[in-house]
C-alpha positions in Angstrom: -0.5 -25.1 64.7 0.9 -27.9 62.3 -2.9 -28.6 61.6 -3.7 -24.8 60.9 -1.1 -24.3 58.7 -2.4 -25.7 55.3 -5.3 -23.7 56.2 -3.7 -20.7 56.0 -1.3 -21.5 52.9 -5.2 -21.6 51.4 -6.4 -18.2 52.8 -3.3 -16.9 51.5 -3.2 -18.3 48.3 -7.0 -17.3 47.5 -6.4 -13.9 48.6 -4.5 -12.6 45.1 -7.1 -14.5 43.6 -10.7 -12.5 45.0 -8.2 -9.6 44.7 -7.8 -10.3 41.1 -11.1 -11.2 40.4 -12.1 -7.5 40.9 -9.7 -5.8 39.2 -11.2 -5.0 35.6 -9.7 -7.0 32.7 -7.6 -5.2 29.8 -8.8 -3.5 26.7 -7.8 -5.0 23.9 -7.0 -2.9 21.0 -7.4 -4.0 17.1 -5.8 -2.0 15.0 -5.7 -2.7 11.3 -5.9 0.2 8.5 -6.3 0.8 5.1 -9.0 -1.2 2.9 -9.8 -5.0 4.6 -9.4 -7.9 2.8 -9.7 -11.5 3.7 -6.5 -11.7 5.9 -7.5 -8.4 8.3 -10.8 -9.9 8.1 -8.9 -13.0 9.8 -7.2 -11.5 12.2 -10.5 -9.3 13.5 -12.2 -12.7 13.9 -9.5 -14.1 15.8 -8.9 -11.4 17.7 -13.1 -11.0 18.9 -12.8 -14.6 19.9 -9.7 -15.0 21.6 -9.3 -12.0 23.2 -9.0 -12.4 27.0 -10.5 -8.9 28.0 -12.7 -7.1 29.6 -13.8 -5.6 26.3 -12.3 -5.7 22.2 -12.6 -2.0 20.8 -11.9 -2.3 17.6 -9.8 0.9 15.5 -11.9 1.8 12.4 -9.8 3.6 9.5 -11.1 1.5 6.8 -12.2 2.9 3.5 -14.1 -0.5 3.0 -13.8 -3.8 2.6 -11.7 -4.7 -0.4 -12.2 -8.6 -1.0 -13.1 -11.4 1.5 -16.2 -12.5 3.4 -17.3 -10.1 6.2 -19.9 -12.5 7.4 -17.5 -14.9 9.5 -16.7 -11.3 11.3 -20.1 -10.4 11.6 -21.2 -13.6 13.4 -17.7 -13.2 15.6 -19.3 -9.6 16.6 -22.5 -10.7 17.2 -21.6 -14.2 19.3 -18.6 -12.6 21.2 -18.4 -13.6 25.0 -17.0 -10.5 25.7 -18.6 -6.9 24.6 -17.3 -5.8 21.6 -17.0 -1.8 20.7 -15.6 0.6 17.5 -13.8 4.0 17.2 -13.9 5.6 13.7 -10.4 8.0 14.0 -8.7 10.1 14.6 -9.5 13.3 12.6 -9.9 12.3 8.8 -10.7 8.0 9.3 -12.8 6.6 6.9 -15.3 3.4 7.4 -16.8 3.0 4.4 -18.7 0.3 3.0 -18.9 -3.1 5.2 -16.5 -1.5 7.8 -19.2 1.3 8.0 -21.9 -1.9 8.6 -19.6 -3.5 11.1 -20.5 -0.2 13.0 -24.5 -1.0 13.1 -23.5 -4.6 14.6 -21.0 -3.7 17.5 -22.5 -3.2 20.7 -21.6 0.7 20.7 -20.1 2.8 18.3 -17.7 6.2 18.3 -16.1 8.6 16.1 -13.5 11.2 15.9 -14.6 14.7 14.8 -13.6 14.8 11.1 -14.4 10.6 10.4 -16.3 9.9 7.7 -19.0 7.4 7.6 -21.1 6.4 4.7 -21.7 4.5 1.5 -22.8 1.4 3.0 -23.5 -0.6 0.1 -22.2 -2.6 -1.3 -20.5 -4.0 1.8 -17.1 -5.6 -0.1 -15.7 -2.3 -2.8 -17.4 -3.5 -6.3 -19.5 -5.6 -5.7 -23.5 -5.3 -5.8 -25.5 -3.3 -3.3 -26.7 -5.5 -1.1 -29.3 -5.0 2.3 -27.6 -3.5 5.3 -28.9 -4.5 8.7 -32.0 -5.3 8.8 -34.5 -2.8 10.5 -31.5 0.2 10.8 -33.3 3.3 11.2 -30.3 5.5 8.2 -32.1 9.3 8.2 -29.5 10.4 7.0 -27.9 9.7 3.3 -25.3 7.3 4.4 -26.0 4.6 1.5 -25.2 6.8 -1.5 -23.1 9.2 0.1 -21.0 9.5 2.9 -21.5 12.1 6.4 -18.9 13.9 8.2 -18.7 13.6 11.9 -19.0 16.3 13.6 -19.4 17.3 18.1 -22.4 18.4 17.8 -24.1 16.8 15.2 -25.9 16.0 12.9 -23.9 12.4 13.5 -25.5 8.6 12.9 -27.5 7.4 15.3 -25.2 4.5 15.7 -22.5 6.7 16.6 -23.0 7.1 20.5 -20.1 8.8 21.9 -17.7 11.2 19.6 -14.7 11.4 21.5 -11.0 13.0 19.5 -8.9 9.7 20.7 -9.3 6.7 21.3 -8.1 7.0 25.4 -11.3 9.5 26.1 -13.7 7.0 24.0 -12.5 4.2 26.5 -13.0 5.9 29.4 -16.0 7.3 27.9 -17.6 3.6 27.8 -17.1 3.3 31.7 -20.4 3.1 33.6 -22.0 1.6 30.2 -24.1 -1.6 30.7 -22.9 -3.6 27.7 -24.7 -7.2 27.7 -25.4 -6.7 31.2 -22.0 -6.5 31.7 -20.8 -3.0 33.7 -17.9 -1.9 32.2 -14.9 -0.4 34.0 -12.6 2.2 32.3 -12.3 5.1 34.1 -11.9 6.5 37.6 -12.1 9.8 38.8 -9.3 11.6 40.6 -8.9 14.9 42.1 -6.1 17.0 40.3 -5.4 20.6 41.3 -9.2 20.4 42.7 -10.6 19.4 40.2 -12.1 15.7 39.2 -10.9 14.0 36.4 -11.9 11.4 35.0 -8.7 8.9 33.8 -8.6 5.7 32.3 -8.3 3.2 34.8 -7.6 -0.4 32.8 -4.4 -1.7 31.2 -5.1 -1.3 27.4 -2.8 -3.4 24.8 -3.1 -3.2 20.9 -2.9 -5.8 18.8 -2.2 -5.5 14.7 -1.4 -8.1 12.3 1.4 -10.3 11.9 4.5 -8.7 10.6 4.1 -11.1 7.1 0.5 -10.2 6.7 1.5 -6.4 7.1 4.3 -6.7 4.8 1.5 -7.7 2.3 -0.6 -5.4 3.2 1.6 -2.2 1.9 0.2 -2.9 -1.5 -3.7 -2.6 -0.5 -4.3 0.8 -1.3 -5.1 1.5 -4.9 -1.9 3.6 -5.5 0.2 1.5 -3.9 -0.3 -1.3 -5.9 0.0 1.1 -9.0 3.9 2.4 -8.0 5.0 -1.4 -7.1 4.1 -2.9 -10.8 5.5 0.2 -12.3 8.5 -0.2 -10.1 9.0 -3.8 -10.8 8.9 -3.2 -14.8 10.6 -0.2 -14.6 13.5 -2.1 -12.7 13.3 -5.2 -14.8 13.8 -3.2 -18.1 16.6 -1.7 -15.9 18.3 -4.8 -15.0 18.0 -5.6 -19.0 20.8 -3.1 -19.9 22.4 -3.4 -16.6 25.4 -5.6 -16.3 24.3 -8.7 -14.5 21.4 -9.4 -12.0 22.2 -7.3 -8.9 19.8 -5.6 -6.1 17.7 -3.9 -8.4 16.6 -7.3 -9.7 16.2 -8.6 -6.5 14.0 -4.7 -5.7 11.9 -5.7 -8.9 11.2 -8.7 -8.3 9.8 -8.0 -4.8 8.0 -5.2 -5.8 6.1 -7.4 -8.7 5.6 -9.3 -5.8 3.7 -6.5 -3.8 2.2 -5.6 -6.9 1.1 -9.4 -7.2 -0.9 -9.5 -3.8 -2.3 -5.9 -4.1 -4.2 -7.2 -8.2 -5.3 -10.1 -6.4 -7.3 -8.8 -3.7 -8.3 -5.2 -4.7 -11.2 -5.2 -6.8 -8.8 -4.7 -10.1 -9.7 -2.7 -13.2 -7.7 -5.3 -15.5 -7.8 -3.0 -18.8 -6.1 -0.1 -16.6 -3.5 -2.8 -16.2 -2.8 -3.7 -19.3 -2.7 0.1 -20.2 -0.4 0.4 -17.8 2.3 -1.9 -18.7 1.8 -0.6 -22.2 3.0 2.9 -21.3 6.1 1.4 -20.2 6.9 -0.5 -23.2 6.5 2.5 -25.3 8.9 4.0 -22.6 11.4 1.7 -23.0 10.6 1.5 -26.8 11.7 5.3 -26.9 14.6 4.7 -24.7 15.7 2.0 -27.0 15.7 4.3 -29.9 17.3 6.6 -28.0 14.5 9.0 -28.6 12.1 10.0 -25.8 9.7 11.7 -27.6 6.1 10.7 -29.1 5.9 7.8 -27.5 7.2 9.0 -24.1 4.2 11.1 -24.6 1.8 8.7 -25.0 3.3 6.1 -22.6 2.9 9.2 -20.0 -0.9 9.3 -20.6 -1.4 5.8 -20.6 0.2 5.5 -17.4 -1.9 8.2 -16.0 -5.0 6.5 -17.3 -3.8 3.1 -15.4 -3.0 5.2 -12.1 -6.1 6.6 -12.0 -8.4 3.5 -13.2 -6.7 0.9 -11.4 -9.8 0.0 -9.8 -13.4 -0.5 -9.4 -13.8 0.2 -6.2 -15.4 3.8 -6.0 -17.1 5.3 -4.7 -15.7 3.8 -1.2 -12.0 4.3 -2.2 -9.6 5.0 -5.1 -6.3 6.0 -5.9 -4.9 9.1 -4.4 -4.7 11.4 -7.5 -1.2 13.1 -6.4 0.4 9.7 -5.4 -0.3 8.6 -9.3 1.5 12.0 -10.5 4.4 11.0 -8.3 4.6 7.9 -9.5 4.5 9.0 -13.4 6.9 12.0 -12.7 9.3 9.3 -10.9 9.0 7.0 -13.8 9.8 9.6 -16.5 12.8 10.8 -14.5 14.2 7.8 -14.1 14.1 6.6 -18.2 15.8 10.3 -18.4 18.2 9.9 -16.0 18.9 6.4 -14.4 18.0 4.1 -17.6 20.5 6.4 -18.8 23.5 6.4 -17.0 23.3 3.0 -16.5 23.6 2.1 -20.2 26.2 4.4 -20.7 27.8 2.8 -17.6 28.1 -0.4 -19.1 28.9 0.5 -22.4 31.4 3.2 -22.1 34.6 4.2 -19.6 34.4 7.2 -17.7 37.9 7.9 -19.5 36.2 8.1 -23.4 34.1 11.5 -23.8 32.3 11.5 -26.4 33.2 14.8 -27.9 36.0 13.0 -28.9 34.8 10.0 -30.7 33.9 11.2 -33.9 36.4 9.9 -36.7 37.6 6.9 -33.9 38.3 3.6 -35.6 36.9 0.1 -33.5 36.0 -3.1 -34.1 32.7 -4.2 -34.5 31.5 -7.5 -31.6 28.2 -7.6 -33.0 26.0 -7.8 -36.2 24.1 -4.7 -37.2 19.9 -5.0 -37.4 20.3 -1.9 -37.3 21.8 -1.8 -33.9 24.9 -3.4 -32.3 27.7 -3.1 -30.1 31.0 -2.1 -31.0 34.3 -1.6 -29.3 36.1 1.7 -29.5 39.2 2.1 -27.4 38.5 -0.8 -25.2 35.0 0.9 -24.3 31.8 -1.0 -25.6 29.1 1.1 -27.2 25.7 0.7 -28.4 26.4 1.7 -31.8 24.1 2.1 -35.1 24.8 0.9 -38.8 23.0 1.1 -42.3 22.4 -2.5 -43.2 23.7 -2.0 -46.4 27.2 -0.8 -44.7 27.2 -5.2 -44.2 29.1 -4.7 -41.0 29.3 -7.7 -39.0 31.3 -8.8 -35.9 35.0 -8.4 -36.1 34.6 -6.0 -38.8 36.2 -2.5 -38.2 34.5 0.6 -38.1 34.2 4.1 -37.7 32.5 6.6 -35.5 31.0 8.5 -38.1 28.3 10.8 -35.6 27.5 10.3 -32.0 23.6 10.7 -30.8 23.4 10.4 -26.7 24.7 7.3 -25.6 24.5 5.5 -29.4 26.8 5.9 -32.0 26.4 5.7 -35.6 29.1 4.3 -37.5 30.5 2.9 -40.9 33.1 1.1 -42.6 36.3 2.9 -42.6 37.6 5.5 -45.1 41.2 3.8 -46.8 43.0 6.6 -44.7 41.1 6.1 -41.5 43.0 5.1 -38.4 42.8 5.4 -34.7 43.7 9.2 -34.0 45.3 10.3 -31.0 
C-alpha cells in the first residue's frame, strides 16, 4: 500500500489534466474601434501572437487604417499558431481600407447586416492605391466604392457567415475545420423541445491599454477638430481670466489630444492653419468688443477647417454635424463665457453699469487705445482717444459705456464721484 501510493497521487494528478486537455480553449476577443493607427496596429499584433486560445476573432469597426504599417499585422495573421477569424459589426461597422484587406487574409470572415465593406485601396487613408491580395477574386466594386452587407446577399465572397452579433458568429464557426484545426463553440441543447445551439467556450475581450485609449479619443477626424479648438479657445480664455486655473490645465490637455490626433491622422495642414485663424479673428472681435465681420468670417473659416481637416476620404472624414456642434459651441462661448469672464475680473457684481456714466476713477494703465481703469474699486477695460494723453494714475471719467468696455476722458473742472 505504501508502494502504491505515489502511484495513485500520479493517476490523480493526471486526471484534471486529460480532463483539461479536452475542454476547448477560450475565445479571445480584440476589440479596438475607430480608424487604426500604429499603436491598435500594436496591440492586434500582440494580441494574434500571444493569445492563449483556442481561436483570436478579431472585432472590425474600422473605417481604415489611419497611419502605421499593416504589414507586421498581416504577417502576425498569416503565421499565427492559433486560427485567426473577423466580425465586421454590429449594424452600421465600417472596415474600410487595409482593415477591409485584413478581411481577405483571416482565415474566415463575418459581418453584421448593415456593415460596410469596401474601398480597399489604398490600404493606410491617403496614401497611394496600392495591390490588394494577390489573386482575390473582387466581383463586386469594393475598390472604388464600398457594399452594404446584407442576409441574403449580394455580400463578398470573403464574407462567409453574416451573423447580427458577435455571440451567434462564434458559435457559427463551431464544426469549421480551420488549419485542420476543428473548432469548438457551440453545443446544442434541448430548450422547451427544441435544439438550440449555444455557445459553449469561455470568451474574454481584450482592448487596449487605458493610456493608448486615452490617446485614441482624438483619432476620428472631428475629434481632433473640437480638441484644438477647445484648447485655443480655452487658452484665449485663460488670457483674460485671472490666473492659470482648470481651464488652463483643460486646454492644455486638450492641445494635447489635439497633438496626437495631427500626428497620426492623415492631416490636411492648410485646414489647420485656417482653423486657428478663425479663432484669432474671434478673439480679434471679442477684443474690440465687436463680434461682427470678422466673427463672420472666423465662422466660415472654422467650418472650412472642420470639414477639411483631412485627406483621408473616401475611407473616412469628419462627421459633418459634429463640426456644426463644434462651431456653434465656439461662437456661444465668445458670446457668453469669454464674456462673463472678462467682466468677472474687471468689474464687482455691486457696480451696474447703467450707472457709470459721469463716474470719476483713476486710470492704472496707459491708453493705446485701450487700458484699464479703476472706478469705485472695480477694474475695467476702458477706452481713451490718444490725444486725451491719459496715462496711469491720471483721473478720468466714464464718459459712455459699450458692453463690458468703457470709454472715458479727462475730467470736466466740476466732475466728481457722484453718489
Amino acid at each position: 500500500m505504501f508502494f502504491a501510493a505515489p502511484f495513485v497521487g500520479l493517476l490523480a494528478d493526471g486526471a484534471p489534466s486529460a480532463a483539461q486537455a479536452d475542454t476547448p480553449g477560450p475565445v479571445v476577443v480584440a476589440d479596438v474601434r475607430g480608424p487604426l493607427d500604429q499603436r491598435a496596429l500594436d496591440f492586434l499584433v500582440d494580441t494574434v501572437r500571444t493569445a492563449d486560445a483556442q481561436i483570436v476573432v478579431i472585432k472590425v469597426d474600422n473605417p481604415g487604417i489611419a497611419s502605421g504599417d499593416p504589414s507586421e499585422l498581416f504577417a502576425a495573421v498569416a503565421d499565427s499558431a492559433v486560427p485567426v477569424v473577423a466580425w465586421v459589426g454590429p449594424s452600421g461597422a465600417e472596415a474600410y481600407g487595409g482593415v477591409a484587406e485584413l478581411l481577405l487574409r483571416v482565415d474566415v470572415a463575418g459581418a453584421a447586416p448593415g456593415a460596410e465593406v469596401g474601398y480597399l485601396t489604398p490600404t493606410v487613408a491617403g496614401g497611394e492605391g496600392v495591390d490588394v491580395v494577390a489573386g482575390a477574386d473582387l466581383t463586386l466594386p469594393l475598390f472604388d466604392d464600398a457594399v452594404t452587407i446584407t442576409p441574403n446577399g449580394p455580400n463578398p465572397e470573403f464574407i462567409e457567415i453574416v451573423s447580427p452579433t458577435i455571440g451567434q458568429f462564434i458559435v457559427a464557426l463551431d464544426g469549421a475545420l480551420v488549419r485542420g484545426v476543428a473548432v469548438e463553440t457551440g453545443e446544442t441543447v434541448i430548450e422547451g423541445g427544441v435544439e438550440v445551439v449555444t455557445s459553449s467556450v469561455n470568451v474574454r475581450f481584450v482592448k487596449p491599454d487605458l493610456f493608448t485609449r486615452f490617446l485614441r479619443l482624438s483619432i476620428r477626424p472631428e475629434a481632433t477638430f473640437f480638441f484644438l479648438v477647445a484648447g485655443l479657445a480655452l487658452a484665449a480664455f485663460e488670457f483674460y481670466a485671472a490666473g492659470a486655473g482648470v481651464a488652463a490645465a483643460v486646454g492644455a490637455l486638450s492641445l494635447f489630444l489635439a497633438g496626437y490626433g495631427m500626428a497620426t491622422l492623415p492631416v490636411n495642414w492648410l485646414a489647420i492653419a485656417v482653423t486657428v485663424a478663425g479663432l484669432i479673428l474671434y478673439t480679434w472681435d471679442f477684443q474690440r468688443n465687436e463680434l461682427g465681420l470678422r466673427s463672420i468670417v472666423g465662422t466660415g473659416l472654422l467650418l472650412y477647417g472642420g470639414f477639411a481637416i483631412t485627406n483621408a476620404a473616401p475611407q473616412f472624414g469628419p462627421r459633418w454635424w459634429a463640426v456644426l456642434l463644434v462651431v456653434t459651441g465656439v461662437a456661444l462661448f465668445y458670446l457668453f463665457a469669454m464674456t462673463s469672464v472678462v467682466r468677472s475680473r474687471f468689474s464687482t457684481p455691486t457696480i451696474g453699469r447703467e450707472y457709470l456714466v459721469g463716474r470719476v476713477g483713476v486710470a492704472e494703465t496707459g491708453f493705446d487705445p485701450e487700458g484699464v481703469v479703476t472706478v469705485d474699486g472695480a477694474r475695467w477695460r476702458a477706452r481713451s482717444h490718444r490725444a486725451a494723453g491719459l496715462g496711469p494714475g491720471d483721473s478720468v471719467e466714464v464718459v459712455e459705456v459699450k458692453g463690458i468696455v468703457l470709454e472715458v476722458g479727462p475730467p470736466a473742472p466740476e466732475s466728481g464721484v457722484r453718489d
